[in-house]
C-alpha atoms as a printed R data frame, in Angstrom:
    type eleno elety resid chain resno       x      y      z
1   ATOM     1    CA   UNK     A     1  -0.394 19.584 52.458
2   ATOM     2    CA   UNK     A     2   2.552 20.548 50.508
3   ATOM     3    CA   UNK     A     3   1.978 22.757 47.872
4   ATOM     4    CA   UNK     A     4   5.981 23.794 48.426
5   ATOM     5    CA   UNK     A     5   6.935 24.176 44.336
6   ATOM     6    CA   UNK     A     6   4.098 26.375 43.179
7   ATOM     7    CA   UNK     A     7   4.738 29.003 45.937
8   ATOM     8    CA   UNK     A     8   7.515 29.201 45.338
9   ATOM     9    CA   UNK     A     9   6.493 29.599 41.544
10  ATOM    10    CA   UNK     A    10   4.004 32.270 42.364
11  ATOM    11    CA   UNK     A    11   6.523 34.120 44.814
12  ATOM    12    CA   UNK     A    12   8.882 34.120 41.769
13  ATOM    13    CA   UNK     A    13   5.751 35.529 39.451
14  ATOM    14    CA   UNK     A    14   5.189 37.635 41.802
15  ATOM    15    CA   UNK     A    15   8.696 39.686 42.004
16  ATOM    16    CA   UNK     A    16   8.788 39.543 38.256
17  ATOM    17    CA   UNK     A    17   5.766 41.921 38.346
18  ATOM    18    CA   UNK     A    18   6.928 44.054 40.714
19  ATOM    19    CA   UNK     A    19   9.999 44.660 38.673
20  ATOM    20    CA   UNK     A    20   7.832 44.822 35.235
21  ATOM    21    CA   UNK     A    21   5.744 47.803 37.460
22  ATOM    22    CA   UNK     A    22   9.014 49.960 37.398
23  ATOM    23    CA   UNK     A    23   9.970 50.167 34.212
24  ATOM    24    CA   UNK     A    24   9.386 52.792 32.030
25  ATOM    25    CA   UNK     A    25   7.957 50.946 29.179
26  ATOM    26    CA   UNK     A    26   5.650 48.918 30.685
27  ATOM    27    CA   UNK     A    27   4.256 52.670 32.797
28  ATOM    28    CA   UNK     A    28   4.230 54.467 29.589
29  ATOM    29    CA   UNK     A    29   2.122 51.157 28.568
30  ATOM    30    CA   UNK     A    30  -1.401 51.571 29.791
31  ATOM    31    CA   UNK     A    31  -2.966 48.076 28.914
32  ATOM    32    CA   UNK     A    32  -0.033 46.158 30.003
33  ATOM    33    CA   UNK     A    33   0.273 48.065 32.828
34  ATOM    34    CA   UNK     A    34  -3.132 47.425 34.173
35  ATOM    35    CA   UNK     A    35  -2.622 43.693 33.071
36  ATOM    36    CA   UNK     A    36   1.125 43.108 35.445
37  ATOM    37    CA   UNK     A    37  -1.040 45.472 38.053
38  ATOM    38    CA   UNK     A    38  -3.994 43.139 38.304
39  ATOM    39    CA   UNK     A    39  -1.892 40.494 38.052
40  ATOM    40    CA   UNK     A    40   0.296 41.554 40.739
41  ATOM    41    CA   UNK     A    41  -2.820 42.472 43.175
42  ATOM    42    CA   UNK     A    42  -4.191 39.189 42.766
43  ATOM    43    CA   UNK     A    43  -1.122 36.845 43.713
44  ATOM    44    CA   UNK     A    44  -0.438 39.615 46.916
45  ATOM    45    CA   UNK     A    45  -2.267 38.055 49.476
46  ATOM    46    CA   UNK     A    46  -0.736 34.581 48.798
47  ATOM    47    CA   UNK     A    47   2.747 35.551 48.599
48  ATOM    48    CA   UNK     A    48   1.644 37.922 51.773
49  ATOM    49    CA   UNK     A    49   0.252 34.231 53.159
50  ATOM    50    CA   UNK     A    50   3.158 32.466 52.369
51  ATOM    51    CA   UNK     A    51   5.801 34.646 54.218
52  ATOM    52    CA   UNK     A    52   3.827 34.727 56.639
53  ATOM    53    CA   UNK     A    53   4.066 30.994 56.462
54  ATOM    54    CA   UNK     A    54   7.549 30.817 56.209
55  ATOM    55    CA   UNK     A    55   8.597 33.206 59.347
56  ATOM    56    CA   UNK     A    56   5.868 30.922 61.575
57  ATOM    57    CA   UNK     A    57   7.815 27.945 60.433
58  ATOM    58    CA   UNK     A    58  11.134 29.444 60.821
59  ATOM    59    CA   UNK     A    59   9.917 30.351 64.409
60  ATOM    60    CA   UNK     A    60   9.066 27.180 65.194
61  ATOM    61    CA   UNK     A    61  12.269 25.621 64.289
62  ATOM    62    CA   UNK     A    62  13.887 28.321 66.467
63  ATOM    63    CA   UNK     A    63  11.712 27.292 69.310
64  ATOM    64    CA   UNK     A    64  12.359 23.613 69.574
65  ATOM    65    CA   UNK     A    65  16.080 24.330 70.030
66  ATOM    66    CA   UNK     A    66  15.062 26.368 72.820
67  ATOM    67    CA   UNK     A    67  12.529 23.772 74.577
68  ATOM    68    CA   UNK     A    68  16.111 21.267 74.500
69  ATOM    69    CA   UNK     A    69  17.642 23.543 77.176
70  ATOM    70    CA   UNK     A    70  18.059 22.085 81.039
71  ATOM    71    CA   UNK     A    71  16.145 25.348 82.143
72  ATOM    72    CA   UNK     A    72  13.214 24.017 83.309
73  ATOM    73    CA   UNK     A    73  11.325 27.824 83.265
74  ATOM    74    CA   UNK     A    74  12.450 28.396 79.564
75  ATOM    75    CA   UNK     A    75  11.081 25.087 78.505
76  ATOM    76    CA   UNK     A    76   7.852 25.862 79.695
77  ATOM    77    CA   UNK     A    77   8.067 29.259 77.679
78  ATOM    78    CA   UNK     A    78   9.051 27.399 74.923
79  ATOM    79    CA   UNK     A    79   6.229 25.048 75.318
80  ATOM    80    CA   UNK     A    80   3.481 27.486 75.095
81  ATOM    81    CA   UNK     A    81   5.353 28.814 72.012
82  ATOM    82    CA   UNK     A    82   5.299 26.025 70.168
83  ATOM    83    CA   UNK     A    83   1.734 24.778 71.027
84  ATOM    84    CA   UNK     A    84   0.875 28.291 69.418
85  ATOM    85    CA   UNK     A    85   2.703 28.208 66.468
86  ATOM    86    CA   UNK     A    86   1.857 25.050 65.638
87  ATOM    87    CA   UNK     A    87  -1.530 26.566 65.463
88  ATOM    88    CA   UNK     A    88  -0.849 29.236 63.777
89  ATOM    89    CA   UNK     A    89   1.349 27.452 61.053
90  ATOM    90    CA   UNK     A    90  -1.428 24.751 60.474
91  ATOM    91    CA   UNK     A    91  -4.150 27.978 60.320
92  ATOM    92    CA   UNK     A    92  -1.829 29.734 57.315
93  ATOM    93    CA   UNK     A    93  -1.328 26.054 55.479
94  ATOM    94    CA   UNK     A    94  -5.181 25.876 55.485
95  ATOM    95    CA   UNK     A    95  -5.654 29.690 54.339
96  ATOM    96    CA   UNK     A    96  -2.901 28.624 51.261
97  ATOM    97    CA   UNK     A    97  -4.944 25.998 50.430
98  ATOM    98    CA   UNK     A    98  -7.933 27.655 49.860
99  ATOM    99    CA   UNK     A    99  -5.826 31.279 48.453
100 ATOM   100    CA   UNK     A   100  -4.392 28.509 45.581
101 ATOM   101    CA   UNK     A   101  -7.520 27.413 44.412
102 ATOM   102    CA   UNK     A   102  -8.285 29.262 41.057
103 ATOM   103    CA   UNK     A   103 -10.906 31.604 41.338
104 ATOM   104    CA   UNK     A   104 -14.069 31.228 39.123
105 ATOM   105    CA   UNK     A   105 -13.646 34.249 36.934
106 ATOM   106    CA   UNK     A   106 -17.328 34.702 36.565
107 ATOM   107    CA   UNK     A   107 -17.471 35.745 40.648
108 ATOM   108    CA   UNK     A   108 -17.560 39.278 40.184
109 ATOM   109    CA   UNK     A   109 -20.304 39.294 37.327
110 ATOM   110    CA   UNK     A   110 -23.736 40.252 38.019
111 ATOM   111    CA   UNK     A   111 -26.317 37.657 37.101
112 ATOM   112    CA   UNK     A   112 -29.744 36.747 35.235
113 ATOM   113    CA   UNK     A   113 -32.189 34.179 37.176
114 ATOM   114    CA   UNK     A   114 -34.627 32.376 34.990
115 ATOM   115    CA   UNK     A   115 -37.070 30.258 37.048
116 ATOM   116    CA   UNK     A   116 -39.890 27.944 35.321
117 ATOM   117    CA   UNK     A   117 -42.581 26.222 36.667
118 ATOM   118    CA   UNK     A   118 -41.553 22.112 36.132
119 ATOM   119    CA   UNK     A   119 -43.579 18.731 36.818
120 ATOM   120    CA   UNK     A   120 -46.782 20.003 38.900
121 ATOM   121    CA   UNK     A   121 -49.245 22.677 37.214
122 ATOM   122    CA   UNK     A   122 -50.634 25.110 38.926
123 ATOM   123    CA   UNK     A   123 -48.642 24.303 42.196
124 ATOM   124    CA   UNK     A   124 -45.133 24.328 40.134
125 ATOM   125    CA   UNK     A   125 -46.085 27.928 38.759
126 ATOM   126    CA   UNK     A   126 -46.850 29.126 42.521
127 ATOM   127    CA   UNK     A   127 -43.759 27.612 43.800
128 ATOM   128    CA   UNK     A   128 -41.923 29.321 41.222
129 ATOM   129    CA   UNK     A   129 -43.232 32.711 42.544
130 ATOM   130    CA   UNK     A   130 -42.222 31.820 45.931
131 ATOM   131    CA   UNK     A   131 -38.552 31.058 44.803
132 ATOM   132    CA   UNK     A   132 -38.289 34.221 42.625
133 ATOM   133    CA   UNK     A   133 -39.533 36.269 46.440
134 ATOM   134    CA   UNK     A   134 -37.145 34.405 48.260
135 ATOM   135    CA   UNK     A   135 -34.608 35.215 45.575
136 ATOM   136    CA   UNK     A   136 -35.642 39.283 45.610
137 ATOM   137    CA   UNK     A   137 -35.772 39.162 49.147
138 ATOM   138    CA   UNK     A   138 -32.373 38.183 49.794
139 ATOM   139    CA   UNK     A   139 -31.079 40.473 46.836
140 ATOM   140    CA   UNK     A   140 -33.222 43.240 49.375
141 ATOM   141    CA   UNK     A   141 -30.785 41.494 52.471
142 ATOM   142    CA   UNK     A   142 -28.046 42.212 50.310
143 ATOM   143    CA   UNK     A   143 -28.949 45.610 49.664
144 ATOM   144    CA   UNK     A   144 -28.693 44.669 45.462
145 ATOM   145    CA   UNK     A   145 -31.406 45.889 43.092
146 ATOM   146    CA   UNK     A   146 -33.354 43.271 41.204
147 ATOM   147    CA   UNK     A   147 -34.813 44.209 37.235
148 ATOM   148    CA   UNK     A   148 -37.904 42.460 36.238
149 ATOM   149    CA   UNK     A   149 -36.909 41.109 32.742
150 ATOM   150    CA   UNK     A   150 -39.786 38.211 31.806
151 ATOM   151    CA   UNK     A   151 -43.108 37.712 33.738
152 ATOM   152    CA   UNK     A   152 -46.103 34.905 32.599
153 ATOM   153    CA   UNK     A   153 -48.355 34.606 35.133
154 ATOM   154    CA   UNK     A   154 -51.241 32.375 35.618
155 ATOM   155    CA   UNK     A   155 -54.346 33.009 36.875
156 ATOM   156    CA   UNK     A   156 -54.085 32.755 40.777
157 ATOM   157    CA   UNK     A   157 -50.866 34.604 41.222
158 ATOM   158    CA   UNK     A   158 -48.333 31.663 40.061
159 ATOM   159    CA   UNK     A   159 -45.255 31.933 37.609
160 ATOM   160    CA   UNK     A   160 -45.196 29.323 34.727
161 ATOM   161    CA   UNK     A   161 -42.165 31.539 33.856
162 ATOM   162    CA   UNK     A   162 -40.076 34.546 34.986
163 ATOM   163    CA   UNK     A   163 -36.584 35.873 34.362
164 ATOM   164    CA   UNK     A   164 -34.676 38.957 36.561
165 ATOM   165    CA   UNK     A   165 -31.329 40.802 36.374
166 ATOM   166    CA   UNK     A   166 -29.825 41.786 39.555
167 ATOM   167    CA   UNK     A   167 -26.951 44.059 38.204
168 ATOM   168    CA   UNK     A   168 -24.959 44.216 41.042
169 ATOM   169    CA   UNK     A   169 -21.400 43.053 40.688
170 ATOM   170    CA   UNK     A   170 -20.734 39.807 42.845
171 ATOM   171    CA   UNK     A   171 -23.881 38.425 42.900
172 ATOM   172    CA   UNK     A   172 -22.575 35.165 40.656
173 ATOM   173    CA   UNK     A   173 -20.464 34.525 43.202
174 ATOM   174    CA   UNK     A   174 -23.654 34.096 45.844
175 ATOM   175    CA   UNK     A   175 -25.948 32.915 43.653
176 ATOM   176    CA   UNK     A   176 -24.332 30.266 41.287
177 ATOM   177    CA   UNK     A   177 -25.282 27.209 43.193
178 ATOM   178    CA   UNK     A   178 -29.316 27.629 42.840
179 ATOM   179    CA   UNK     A   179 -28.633 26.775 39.384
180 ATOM   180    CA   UNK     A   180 -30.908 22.938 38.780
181 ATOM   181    CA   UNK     A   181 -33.976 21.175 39.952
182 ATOM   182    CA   UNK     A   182 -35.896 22.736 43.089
183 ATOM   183    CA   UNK     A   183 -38.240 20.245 44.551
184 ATOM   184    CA   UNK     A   184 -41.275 21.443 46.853
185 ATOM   185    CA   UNK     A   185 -43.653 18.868 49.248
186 ATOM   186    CA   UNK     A   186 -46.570 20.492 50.286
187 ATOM   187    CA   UNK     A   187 -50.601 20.545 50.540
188 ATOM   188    CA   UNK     A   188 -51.475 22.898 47.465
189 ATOM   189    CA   UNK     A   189 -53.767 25.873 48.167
190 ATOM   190    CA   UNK     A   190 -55.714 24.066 45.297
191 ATOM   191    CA   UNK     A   191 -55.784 20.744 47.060
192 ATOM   192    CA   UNK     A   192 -59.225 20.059 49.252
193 ATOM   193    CA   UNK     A   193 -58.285 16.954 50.391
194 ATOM   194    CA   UNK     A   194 -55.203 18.201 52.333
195 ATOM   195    CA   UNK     A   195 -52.632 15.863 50.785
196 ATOM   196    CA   UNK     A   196 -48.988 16.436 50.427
197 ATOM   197    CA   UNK     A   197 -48.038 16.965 46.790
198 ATOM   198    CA   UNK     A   198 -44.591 17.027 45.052
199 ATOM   199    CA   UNK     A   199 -44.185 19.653 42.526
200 ATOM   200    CA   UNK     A   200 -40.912 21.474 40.804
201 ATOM   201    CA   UNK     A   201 -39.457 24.402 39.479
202 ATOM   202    CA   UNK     A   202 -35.771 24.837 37.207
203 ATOM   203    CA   UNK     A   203 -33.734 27.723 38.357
204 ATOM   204    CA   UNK     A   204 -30.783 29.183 36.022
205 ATOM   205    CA   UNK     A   205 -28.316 31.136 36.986
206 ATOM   206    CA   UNK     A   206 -26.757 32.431 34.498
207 ATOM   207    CA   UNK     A   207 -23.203 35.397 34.579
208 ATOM   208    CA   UNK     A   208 -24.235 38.554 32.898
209 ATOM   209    CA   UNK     A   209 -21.521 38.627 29.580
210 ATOM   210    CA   UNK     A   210 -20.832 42.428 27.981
211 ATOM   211    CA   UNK     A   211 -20.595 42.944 24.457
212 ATOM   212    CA   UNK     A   212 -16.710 41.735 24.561
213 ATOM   213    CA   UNK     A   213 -17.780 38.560 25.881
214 ATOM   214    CA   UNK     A   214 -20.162 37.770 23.222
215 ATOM   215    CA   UNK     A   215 -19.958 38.740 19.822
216 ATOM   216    CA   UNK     A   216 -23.131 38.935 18.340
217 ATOM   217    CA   UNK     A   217 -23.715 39.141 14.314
218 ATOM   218    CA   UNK     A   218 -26.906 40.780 14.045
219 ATOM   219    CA   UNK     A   219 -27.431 39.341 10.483
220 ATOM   220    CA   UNK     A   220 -27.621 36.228 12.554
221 ATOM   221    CA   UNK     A   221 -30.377 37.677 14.634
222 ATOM   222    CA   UNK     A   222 -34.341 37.070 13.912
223 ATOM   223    CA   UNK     A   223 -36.331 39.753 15.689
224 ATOM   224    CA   UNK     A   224 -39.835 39.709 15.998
225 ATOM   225    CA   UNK     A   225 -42.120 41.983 17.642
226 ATOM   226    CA   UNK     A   226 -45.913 41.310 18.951
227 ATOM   227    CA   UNK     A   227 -48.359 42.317 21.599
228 ATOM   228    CA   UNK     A   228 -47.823 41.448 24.936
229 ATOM   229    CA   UNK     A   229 -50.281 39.885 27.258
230 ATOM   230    CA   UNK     A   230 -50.354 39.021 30.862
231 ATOM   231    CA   UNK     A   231 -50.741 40.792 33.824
232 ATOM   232    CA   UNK     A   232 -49.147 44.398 34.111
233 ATOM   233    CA   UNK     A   233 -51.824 46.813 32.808
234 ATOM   234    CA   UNK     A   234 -54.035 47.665 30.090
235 ATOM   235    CA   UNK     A   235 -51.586 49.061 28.310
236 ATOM   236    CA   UNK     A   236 -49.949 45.996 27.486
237 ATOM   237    CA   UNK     A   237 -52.377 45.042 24.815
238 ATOM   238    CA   UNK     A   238 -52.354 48.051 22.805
239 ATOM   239    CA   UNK     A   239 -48.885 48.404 21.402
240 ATOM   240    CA   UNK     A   240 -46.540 46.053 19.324
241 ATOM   241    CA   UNK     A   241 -43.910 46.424 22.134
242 ATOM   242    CA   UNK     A   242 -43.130 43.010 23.235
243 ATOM   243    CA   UNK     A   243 -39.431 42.034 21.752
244 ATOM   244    CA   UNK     A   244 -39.026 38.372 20.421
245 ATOM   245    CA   UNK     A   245 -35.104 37.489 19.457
246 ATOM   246    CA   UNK     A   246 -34.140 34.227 17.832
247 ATOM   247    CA   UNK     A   247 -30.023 33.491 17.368
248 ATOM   248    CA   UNK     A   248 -30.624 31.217 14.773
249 ATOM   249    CA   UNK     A   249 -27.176 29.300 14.599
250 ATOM   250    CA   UNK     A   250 -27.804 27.915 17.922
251 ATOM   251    CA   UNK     A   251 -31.522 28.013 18.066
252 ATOM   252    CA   UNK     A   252 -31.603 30.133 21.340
253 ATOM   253    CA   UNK     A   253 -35.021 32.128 21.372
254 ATOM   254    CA   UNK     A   254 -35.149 34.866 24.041
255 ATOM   255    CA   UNK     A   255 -38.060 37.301 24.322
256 ATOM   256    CA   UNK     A   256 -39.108 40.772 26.858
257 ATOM   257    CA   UNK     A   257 -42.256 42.044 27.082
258 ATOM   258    CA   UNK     A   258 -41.696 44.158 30.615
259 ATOM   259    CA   UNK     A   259 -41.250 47.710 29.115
260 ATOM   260    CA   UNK     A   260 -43.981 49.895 27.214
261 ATOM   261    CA   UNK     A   261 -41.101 50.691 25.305
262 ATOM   262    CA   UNK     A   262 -39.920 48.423 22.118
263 ATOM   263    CA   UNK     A   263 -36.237 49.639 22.213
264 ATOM   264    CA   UNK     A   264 -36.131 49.097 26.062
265 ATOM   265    CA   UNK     A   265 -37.510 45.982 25.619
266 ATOM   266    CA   UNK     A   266 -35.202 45.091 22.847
267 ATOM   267    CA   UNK     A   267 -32.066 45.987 25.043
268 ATOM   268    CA   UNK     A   268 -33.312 43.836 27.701
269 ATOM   269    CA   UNK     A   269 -33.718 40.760 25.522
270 ATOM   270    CA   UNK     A   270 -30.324 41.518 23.757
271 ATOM   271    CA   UNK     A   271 -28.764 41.153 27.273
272 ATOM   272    CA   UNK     A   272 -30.417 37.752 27.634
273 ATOM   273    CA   UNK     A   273 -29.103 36.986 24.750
274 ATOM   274    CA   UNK     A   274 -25.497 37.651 25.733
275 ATOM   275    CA   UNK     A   275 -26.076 36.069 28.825
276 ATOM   276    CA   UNK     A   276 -27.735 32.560 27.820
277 ATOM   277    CA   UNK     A   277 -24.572 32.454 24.523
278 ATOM   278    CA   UNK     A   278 -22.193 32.996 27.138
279 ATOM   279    CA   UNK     A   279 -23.484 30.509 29.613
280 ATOM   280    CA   UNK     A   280 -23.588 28.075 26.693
281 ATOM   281    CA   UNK     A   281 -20.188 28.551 25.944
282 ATOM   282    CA   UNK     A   282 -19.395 28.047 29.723
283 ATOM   283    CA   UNK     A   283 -21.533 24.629 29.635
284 ATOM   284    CA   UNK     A   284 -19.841 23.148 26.833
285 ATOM   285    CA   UNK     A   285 -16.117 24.117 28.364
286 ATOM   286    CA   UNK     A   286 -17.073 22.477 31.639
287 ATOM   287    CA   UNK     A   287 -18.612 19.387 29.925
288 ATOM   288    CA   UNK     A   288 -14.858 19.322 28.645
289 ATOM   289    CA   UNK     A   289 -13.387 19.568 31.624
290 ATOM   290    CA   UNK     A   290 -15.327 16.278 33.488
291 ATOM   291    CA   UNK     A   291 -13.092 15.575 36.422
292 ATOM   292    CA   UNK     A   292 -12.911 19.043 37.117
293 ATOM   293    CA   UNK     A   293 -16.914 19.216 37.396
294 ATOM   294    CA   UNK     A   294 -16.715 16.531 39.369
295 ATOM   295    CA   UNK     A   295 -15.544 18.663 42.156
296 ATOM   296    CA   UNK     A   296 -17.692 21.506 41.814
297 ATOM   297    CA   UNK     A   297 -20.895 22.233 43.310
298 ATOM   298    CA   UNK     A   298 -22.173 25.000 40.875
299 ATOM   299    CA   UNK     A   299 -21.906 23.607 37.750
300 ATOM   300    CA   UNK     A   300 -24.292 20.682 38.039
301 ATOM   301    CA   UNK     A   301 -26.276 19.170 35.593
302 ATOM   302    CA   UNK     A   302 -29.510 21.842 34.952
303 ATOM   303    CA   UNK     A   303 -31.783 18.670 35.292
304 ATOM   304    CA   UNK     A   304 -30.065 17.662 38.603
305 ATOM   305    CA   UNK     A   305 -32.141 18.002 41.522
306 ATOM   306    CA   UNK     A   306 -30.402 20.121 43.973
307 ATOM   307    CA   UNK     A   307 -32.967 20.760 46.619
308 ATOM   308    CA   UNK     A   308 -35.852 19.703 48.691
309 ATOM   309    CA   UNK     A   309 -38.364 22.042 50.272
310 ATOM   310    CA   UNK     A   310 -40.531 20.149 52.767
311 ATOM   311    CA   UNK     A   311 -43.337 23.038 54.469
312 ATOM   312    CA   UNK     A   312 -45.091 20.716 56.735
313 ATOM   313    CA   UNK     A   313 -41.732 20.047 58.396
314 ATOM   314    CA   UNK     A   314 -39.999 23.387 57.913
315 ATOM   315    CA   UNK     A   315 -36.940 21.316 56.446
316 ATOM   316    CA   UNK     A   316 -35.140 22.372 53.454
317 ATOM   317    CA   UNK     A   317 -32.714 19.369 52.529
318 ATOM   318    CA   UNK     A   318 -29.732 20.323 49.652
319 ATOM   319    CA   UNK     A   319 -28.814 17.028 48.477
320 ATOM   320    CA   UNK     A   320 -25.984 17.793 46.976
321 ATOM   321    CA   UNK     A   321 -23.730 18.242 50.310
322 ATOM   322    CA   UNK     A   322 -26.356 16.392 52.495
323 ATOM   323    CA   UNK     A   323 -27.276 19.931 54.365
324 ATOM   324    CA   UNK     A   324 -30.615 19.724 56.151
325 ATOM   325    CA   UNK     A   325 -32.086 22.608 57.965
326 ATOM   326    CA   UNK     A   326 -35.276 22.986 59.880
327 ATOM   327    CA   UNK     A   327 -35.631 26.851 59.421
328 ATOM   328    CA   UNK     A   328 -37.648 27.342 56.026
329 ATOM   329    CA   UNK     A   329 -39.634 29.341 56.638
330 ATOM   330    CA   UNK     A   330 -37.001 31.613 56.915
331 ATOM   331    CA   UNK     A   331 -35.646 31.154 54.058
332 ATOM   332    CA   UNK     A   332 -38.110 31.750 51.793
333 ATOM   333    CA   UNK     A   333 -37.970 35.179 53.192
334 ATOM   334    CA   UNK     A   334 -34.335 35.122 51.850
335 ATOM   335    CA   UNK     A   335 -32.684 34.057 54.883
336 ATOM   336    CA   UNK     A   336 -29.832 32.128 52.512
337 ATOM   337    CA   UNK     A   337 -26.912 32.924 53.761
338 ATOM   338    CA   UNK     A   338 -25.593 29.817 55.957
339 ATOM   339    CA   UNK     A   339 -27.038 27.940 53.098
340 ATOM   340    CA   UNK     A   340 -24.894 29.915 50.194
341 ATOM   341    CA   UNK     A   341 -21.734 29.951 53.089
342 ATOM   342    CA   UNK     A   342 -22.347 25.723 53.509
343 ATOM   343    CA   UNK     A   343 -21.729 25.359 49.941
344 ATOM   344    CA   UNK     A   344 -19.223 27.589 48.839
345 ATOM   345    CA   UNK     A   345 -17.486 25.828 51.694
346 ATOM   346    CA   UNK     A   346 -17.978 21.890 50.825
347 ATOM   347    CA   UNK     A   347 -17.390 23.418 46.948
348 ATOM   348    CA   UNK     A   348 -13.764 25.318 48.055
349 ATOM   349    CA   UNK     A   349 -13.370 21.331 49.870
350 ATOM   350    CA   UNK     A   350 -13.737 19.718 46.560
351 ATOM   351    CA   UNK     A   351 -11.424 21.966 44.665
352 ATOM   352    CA   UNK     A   352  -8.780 21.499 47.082
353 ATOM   353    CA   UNK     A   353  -8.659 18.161 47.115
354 ATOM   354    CA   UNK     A   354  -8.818 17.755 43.270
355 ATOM   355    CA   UNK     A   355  -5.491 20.702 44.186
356 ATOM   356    CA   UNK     A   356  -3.956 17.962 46.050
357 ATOM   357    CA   UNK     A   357  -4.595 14.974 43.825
């Protein structure tokens, strides 16, 4: 791969910055010195990679003059030289590649999951309750906290709906792929005749967005407030506490009836709000961006099916990168990580060969 003219680009950027970083101006300066600081941190480790690069090339030149000599014993030195910096040149021309790629600037968010029972009933509602445990149980793995947000339940323990922040920053960077269609094949608890059945469940993932991501007019803003019902105590009947918001330029209705408290419930749903606007926004710049989306795995279609959970063969098939593997029962209990590692992998692919093209 050559990727020769924008290193040398960002090696240029780069020494701009550090000369912006000592002058006076741009010190006394607080936001702009933050801004050439950031900047500067996030180009270091491919400039760092590309000297790196460099001296291993360099090195290598050096070395094949050497392996010309008569000297048989220096030649066989120079040999072993070359088959490792070969190595190690092809290794740093690799870790380029993937250090060029532009980072998703929502990685370092922290998310909101909605998950909704889809085509099934009863069985579609319980498989949504098993996603949203295999979901809190890896957020456990990662030692993240998870924030009920939205809970409706149904009668024998399923989820026709339910919504959760995990607030931990990074956690859109591991999680943005579950975004779509989850597909499950099993025999239903409710099923006496012991067939297989095919049921499904939507999962959004959507990048928690702060106040200065989203501005919100509040005159824009229907709020409603009711009892809530469901599951979760008596005291959920008594009080008007349940929060209903509805943006009404773009129609988006978000509601939280998890706290006894109206204000707490209202901040929750206000944070929803935020979050679905902003993912909105994010939607309607990737649908402008086409090719791009072509070669990215997290920012498929929501009515895409993604994944296939089979239980009577303890297979889990992703069909997006054609990964199949034969250990689901461990992950439902939140075992995802080769499965979050396979497709930030086959996604990092993509991007660098839409870098190339």
């Amino acid at each position: 791969m050559d990727f020769g003219k924008k290193l040398e680009e960002v090696e240029k950027t780069y020494v701009e910055l550090e000369r912006l970083l000592t002058l006076p101006e741009v010190v006394r300066d607080q936001h702009e010195l933050q801004k050439a600081a950031k900047r500067h941190s996030d180009l270091s480790p491919i400039v760092e990679t590309y000297r790196l690069y460099q001296r291993a090339r360099t090195d290598l030149q050096d070395v094949r003059e050497i392996f010309d000599t008569d000297d048989s014993e220096m030649k066989e030195m120079a040999r072993e030289e070359i088959g490792r910096l070969e190595s190690l040149v092809a290794d740093l021309e690799n870790r380029i590649g993937v250090l060029l790629i532009p980072k998703d600037p929502n990685d370092d968010r922290s998310v909101i999951i909605e998950i909704r029972g889809g085509a099934g009933g009863e069985e579609a509602a319980l498989f949504s309750a098993n996603l949203y445990r295999m979901y809190t149980r890896f957020a456990e793995r990662k030692n993240w906290s998870t924030e009920l947000m939205v809970l409706n339940e149904t009668g024998i323990g399923g989820f026709k709906e339910v919504a959760f922040r995990i607030p931990n920053a990074g956690a859109y960077s591991q999680l943005k792929y579950e975004s779509g269609v989850h597909r499950v094949q099993r025999v239903p608890v409710t099923e006496a005749s012991g067939r297989i059945h095919t049921s499904t469940a939507t999962v959004a993932v959507l990048p928690e967005a702060d106040e200065v991501d989203v501005q919100i007019n509040t005159e824009e803003l229907r709020i409603d407030t009711f009892r809530a019902s469901g599951a979760g105590g008596q005291y959920v009947n008594m009080t008007d506490s349940a929060v209903r918001i509805t943006h009404i330029p773009s129609g988006v209705v978000v509601s939280c009836q998890d706290e006894r408290s109206q204000l707490k419930n209202r901040v929750k749903a206000m944070t929803m709000l935020r979050a679905k606007l902003y993912d909105s926004e994010l939607q309607k710049q990737q649908d402008a961006l086409a090719s791009e989306r072509r070669g990215q795995i997290g920012t498929a279609d929501r009515s895409e099916r993604i994944r296939t959970y089979n239980f009577p063969q303890n297979r889990l098939t992703d069909h997006r990168i054609g990964l199949t593997l034969y250990k689901l029962d461990q992950i439902m209990d939140g075992d995802l990580l080769e499965l979050i590692e396979a497709l930030n992998l086959a996604d990092q692919a993509n991007k660098l060969k839409n870098l190339e093209s």
